[in-house]
N, C-alpha and C positions, 0 to 999 in steps of 0.2 A: 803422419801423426800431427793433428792441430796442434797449437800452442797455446789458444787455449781451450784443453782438454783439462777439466778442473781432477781428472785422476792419474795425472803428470805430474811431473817435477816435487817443486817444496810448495805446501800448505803451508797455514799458519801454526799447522801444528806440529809440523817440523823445526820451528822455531821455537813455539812454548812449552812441549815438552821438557826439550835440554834447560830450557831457561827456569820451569819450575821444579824441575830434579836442583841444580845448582843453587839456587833461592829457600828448599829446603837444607839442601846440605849444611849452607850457612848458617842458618836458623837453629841447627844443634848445639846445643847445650857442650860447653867445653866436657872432657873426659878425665877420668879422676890423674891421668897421666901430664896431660897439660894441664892442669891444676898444681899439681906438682913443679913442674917448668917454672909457670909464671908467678909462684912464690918464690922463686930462687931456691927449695931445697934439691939441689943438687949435688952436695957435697954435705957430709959430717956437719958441720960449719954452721950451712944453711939447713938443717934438716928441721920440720915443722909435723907440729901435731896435726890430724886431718881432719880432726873439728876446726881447727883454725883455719882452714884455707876453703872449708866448704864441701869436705866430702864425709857424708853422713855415717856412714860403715865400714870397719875396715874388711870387709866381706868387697868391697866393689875392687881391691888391688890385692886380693886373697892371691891369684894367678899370676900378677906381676911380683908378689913377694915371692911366692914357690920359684920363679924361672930366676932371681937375683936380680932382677930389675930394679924393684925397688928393695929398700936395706929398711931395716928397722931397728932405733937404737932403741938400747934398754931401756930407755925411759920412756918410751911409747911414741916417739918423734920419729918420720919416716923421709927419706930422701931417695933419689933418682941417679942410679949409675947410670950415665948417658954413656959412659962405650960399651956396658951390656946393652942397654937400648937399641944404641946404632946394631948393633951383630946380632943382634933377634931380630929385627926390621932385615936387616940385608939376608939373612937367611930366608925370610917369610919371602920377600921378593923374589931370591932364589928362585925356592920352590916353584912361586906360581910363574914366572916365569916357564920353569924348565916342564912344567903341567902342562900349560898352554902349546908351547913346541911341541911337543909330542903330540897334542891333541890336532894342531892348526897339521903336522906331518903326518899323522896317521889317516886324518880326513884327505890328505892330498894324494895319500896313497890310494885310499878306497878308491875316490872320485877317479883317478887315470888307469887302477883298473878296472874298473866296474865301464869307464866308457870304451876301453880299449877291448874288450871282448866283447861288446855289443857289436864292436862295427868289424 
C-alpha cells in the first residue's frame, strides 16, 4: 500500500468535518434553559420574568415546566430547580447510555454468530 495513495489515511476532510460540526455547535444560540442559568434565576429569590432575560414565549419551556424543571411563581416570574435538572439530565444519560450497550452487545452478538457459522 503506497503512502501516498490519496484514498488512504486522513484527508483534509477528515479534519474539516469535525472542525465545522464544532464551529457550528458553538455558533448556537444559547437555549431558553441557560438563559435561565445565566440570569441567576435559580432559586425563589432569583426568579425572573422571561421577557426579561430574552425568551419570547413561554411555549419554548412549556416541557421543562411540565417535568418541574423549571417552577413558576404566581406572578409570572420563572426559576430553575437545578437538582431536578441534574436527575432529568443523569436519567436521559442513563438511558442512552444503557440503549447504546444493548445496541454496541446485540451487534457483537449477531457479528460472532453470524461469522461463526459461516466457517
Amino acid at each position: 500500500m503506497p503512502l501516498r495513495d490519496p484514498n488512504v489515511g486522513f484527508g483534509i476532510g477528515a479534519i474539516l468535518a469535525p472542525a465545522g460540526i464544532i464551529a457550528m455547535m458553538l455558533r448556537q444560540p444559547k437555549g431558553p434553559l441557560r438563559l435561565l442559568v445565566d440570569a441567576g434565576a435559580t432559586d425563589p429569590d432569583g426568579a425572573r420574568k422571561l421577557s426579561s432575560i430574552g425568551i419570547p414565549r413561554e411555549a419554548l419551556i412549556e416541557r421543562a415546566l411540565a417535568n418541574g424543571v423549571v417552577v413558576k411563581e404566581a406572578d409570572g416570574r420563572c426559576w430553575i430547580d437545578q437538582a431536578r435538572l441534574r436527575q432529568r439530565r443523569l436519567r436521559l444519560a442513563l438511558l442512552v447510555g444503557g440503549i447504546a450497550f444493548l445496541c454496541v452487545i446485540s451487534l457483537w452478538i449477531l457479528v460472532h454468530f453470524t461469522t461463526s457459522a459461516s466457517n
